[in-house]
N, C-alpha and C positions, 0 to 999 in steps of 0.2 A: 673242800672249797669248790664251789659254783665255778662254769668258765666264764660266767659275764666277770664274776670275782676278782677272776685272775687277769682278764682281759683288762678291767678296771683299774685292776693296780698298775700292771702292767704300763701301761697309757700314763696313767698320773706318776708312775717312776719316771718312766719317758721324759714327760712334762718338765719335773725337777730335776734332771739329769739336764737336758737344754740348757736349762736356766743357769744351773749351778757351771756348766762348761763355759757359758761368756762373760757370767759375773766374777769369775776367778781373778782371770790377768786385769777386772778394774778394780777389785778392790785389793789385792795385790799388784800392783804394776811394779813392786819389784821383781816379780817373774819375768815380765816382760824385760825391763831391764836386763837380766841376766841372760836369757835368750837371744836379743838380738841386738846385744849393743856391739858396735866395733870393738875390739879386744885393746885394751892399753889406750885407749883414745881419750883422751879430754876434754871438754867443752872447752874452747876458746874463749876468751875475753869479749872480743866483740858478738859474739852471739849471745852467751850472757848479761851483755848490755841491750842488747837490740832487746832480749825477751824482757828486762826491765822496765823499757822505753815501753813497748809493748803493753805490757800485763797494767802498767800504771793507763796509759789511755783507754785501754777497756775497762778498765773499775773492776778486776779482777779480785778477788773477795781470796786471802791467804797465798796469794803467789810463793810465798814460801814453802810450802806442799807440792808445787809441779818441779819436780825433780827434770832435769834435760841430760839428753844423753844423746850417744852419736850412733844412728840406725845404722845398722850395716847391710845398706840398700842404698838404691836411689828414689827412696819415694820417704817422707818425712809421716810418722805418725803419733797418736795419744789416746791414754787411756788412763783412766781411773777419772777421778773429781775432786777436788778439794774442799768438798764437804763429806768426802770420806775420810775415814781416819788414816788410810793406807796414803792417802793423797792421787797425787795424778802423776802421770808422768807425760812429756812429748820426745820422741825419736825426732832429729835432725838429722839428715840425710847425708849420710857420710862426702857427698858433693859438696855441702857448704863448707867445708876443712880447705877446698884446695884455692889457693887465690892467681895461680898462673898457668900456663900449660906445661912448663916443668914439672910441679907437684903433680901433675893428674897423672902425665906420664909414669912418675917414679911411684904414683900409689898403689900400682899389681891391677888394678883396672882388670876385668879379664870379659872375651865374650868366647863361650864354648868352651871353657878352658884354657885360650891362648891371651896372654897378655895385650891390650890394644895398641895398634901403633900408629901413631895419631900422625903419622906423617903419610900413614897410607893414602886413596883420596877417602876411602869410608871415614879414617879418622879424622881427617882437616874436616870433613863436614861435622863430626859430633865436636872438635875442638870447642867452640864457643859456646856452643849449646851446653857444655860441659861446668860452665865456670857461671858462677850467681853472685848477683852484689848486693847490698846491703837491701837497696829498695825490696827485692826478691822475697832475701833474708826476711824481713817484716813483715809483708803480706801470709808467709807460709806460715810464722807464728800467732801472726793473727787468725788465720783459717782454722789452726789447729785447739787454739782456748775458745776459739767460740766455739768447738766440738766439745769443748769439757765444761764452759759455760752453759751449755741447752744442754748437760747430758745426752748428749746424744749417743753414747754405748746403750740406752735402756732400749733402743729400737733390736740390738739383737740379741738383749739380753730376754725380753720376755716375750715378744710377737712368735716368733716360732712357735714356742709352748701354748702362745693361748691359740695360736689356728691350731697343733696339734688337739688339745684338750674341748677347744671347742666344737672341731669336726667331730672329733669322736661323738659326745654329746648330742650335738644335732643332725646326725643321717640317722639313727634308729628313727627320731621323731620325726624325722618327713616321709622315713619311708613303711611307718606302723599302717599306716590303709593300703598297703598296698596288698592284693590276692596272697592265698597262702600258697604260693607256688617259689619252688626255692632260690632254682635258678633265676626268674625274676628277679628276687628280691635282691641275688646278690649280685647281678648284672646294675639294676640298679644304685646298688649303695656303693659299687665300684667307680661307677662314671660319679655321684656324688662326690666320692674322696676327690678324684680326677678333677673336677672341676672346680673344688672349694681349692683343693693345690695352683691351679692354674688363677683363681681370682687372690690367693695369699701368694704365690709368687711376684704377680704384676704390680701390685699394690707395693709389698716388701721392696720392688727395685723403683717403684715411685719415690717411695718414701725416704729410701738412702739419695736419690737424687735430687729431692727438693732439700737434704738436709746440705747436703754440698754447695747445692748452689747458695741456699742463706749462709753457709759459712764463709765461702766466697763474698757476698753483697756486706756481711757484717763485717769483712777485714776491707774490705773496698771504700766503705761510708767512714772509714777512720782518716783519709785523707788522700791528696789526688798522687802522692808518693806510693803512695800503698796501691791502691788499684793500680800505678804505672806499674810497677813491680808482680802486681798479681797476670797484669797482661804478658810482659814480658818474660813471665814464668812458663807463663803457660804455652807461650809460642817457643819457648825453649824444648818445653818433654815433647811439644809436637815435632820438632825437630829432631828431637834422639827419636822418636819412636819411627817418624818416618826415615831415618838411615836404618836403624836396625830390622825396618821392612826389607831393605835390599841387602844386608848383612846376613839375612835369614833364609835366602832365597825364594826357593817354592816353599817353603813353609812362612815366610816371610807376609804372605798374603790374609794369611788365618788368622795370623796375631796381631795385623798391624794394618787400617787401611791406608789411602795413597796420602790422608788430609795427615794424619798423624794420629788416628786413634787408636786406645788400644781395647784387640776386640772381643779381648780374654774378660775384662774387666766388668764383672758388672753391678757391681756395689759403688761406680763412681760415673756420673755422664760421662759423655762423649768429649775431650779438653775442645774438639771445635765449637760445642755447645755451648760451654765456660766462658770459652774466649769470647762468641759472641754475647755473652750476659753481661761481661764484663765491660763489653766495647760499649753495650749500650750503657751502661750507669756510668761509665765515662764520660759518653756523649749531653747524659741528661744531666747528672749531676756539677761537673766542673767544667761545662765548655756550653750549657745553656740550651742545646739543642735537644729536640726530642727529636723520635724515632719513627718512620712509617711501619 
């Protein structure tokens, strides 16, 4: 066998190994399920009605295929689709369980390992920020089926693989005129890779954040309950995030800036960004004003 041969399979393994590591947990999202669900936890009655309420005003096409279950995080997610046979599933954020500050208390909450004590002043500040109500509730279910209504898993299910398989493909063919001098050419085809990574990375985090924001605007345009709730969601995580800046100290500054973003994150805007998107379809849509 040739090394182009081997370089070529090589590359096209590559390719389908991507593909096949993020289409897994959608067309199984029972994996997913079993991985990070809260242990012994149930879905509640009222969240199961809210995602009723829900899935029916979006014209949800087999809601009986988006299986719900209790993530065990503080951040809610979804995967799979119900035009798969596996279906979909969505994680609800093990926060919407608690309905007072006695339950958050008694829930093992922990940061660093130490159970939180909400009577500290760090915890009276996350207290409220802690607890979500129905309006919330709605908006976050809504965000999350219009992530499995636009497929949106196919974004990193196949783009990786085709920048992989297409850079490979196209740096020989730019770089075939170039002198037969070696180091040249692979000075060249290096900065090629480098710069085709740098123009697939930027786009890549475009693309996850245009897809947030329309999942945002699509649970927003459902009603002016729902955008209130998408607002006040989102000044909630800005809220834990900027306590857990000061909970974190000097490190506190890396993860988290002073508005409440988080800076580790980059498959999701900035929540200041959101909020402002949200402010304004607020403004234009249910209160008549537009925006400078």
């Amino acid at each position: 066998m040739s090394w182009s041969k081997l370089v070529h399979g090589i590359v096209g393994a590559t390719s389908a190994c991507i593909v096949l590591l993020h289409s897994v947990p959608n067309v199984f999202p029972s994996l997913v399920i079993n991985q990070q669900s809260l242990p012994n936890a149930d879905v509640p009655c009222h969240i199961q009605q809210a995602f009723v309420e829900v899935a029916e005003k979006m014209n949800i096409s087999h809601p009986d295929k988006v299986k719900l279950f209790i993530n065990n995080g503080s951040s809610s997610i979804s995967v799979g689709s119900t035009l798969l046979p596996g279906g979909a599933a969505i994680g609800i954020s093990r926060l919407f369980l608690y309905t007072d500050l006695q339950e958050i208390s008694e829930s093992g909450l922990a940061f660093k390992g130490k159970k939180i004590n909400l009577h500290t002043k760090a915890g009276e500040k996350l207290s409220n920020a802690l607890l979500f109500n129905e309006e919330e509730l709605k908006f976050i279910l809504a965000h999350e089926l219009s992530h499995l209504k636009n497929l949106d898993f196919t974004t990193n299910c196949f783009l990786p693989a085709w920048w992989l398989y297409f850079t490979y493909r196209a740096v020989p063919i730019v770089s075939v005129n170039l002198p037969p001098n070696v180091l040249l050419k692979i000075a060249v085809q290096c900065f090629l890779w480098l710069s085709s990574y740098w123009i697939f990375r930027h786009q890549n985090i475009s693309l996850h954040h245009n897809r947030e924001f329309a999942a945002d605007e699509q649970a927003a345009m459902l009603g002016v309950n729902y955008i209130k709730g998408g607002i006040s969601a989102t000044l909630k995580k800005m809220k834990v995030n900027e306590t857990l800046r000061g909970m974190n100290g000097s490190d506190g500054r890396m993860l988290y800036s002073v508005e409440g973003n988080d800076l580790k994150d980059w498959a999701h805007p900035k929540l200041s960004e959101r909020l402002r998107k949200l402010e304004e379809i607020y403004a234009e849509k249910y209160l008549g004003k537009t925006t400078g």
